[in-house]
C-alpha positions as CSV (number, residue, x, y, z in Angstrom):
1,X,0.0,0.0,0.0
2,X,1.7,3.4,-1.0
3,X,0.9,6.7,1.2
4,X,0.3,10.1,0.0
5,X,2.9,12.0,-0.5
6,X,5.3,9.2,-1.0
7,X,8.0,9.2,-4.1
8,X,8.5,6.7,-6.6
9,X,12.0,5.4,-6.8
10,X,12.8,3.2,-9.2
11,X,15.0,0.0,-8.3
12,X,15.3,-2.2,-11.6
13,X,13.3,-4.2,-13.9
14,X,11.4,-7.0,-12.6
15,X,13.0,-9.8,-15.0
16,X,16.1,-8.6,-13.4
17,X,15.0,-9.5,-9.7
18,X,14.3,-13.3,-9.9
19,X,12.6,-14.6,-6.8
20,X,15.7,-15.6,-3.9
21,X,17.5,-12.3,-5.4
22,X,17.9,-9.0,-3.2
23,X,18.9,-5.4,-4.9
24,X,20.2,-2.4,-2.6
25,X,19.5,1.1,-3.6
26,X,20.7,4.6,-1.7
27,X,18.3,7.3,-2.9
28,X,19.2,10.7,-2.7
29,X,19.6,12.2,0.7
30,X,18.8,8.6,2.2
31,X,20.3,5.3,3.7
32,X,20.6,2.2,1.3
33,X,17.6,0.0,1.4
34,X,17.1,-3.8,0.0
35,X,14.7,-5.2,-2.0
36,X,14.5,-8.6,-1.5
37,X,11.9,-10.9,-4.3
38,X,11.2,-14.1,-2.3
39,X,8.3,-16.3,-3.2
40,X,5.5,-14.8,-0.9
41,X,6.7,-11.3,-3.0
42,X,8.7,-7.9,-2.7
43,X,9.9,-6.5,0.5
44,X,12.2,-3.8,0.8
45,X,13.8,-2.5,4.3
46,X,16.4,-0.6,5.7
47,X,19.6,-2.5,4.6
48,X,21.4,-1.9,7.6
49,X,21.3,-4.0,10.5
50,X,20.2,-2.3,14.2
51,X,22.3,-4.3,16.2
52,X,25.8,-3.5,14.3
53,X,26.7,-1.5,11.6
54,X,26.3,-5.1,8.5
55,X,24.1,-5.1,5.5
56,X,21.4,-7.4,5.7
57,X,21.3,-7.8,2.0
58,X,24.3,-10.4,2.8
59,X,22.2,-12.4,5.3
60,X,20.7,-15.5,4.5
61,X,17.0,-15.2,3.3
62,X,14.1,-17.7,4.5
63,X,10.6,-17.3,3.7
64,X,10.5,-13.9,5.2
65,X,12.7,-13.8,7.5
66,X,16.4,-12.1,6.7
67,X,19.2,-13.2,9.4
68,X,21.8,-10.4,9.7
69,X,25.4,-12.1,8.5
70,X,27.4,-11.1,12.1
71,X,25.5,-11.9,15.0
72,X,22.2,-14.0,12.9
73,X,19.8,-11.4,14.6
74,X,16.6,-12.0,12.1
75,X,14.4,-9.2,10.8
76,X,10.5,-10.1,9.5
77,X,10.7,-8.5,6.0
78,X,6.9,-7.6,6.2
79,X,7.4,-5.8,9.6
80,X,11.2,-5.0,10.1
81,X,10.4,-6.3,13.7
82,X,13.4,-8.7,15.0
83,X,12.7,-12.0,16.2
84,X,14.9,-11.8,19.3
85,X,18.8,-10.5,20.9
86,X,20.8,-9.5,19.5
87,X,18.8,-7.2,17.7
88,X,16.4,-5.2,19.8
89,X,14.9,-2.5,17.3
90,X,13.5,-3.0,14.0
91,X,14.5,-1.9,10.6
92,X,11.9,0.3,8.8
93,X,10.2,-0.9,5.7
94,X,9.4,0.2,3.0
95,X,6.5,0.2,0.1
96,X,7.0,-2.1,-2.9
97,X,5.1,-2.0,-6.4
98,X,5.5,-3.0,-9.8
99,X,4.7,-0.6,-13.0
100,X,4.9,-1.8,-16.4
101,X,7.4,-3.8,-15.6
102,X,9.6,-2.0,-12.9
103,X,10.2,-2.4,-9.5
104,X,9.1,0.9,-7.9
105,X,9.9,1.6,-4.3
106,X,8.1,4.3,-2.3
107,X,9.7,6.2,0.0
108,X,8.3,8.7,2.9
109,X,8.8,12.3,2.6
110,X,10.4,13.5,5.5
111,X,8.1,13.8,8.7
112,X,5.9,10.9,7.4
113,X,7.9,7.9,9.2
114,X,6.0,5.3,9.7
């Protein structure tokens, strides 16, 4: 579900995402944030963990579930909640679509966090 207000970023075509793949982008004036295609769809969050400074793109994906690559905290890619220590705050997701063909991410403007 997109907000109003929110801006279309694009990330890549679809048929360059196949399902098990992740893509991190860094919009302009923001963190890098990973889009991850698994089989239940695409969720994009904050790339970087909250428990240490390690991309989660490099973590091992499971349903949807990413586990960080240092310390295997796990992130819920629908929520950004973690499942338990080390990680104690979640990473903040973001809204996914696809037009004609691309991957669009939509981000906040500023004051609308979620």
């Amino acid at each position: 579900m997109t907000h109003p207000g929110a801006t279309a970023f694009p990330v890549c075509e679809l048929v360059t995402l196949p399902v098990g793949e992740v893509v991190t982008v860094t919009p302009p004036g923001m963190a890098a944030i990973s889009v991850f295609h698994t089989s239940d769809g695409l969720y994009a969050i904050d790339d970087t963990c909250t428990h240490q400074d390690a991309s989660l793109a490099d973590g091992w994906v499971e349903g949807c579930t990413v586990e960080c690559p240092l310390h295997e905290a796990c992130f819920d890619l629908r929520t950004g909640v973690p499942s338990g220590p080390p990680a104690k705050i979640a990473v903040r997701t973001h809204d996914v679509s696809i037009v004609d063909g691309t991957v669009l991410l939509h981000l906040e403007e500023k004051g609308d966090a979620r």
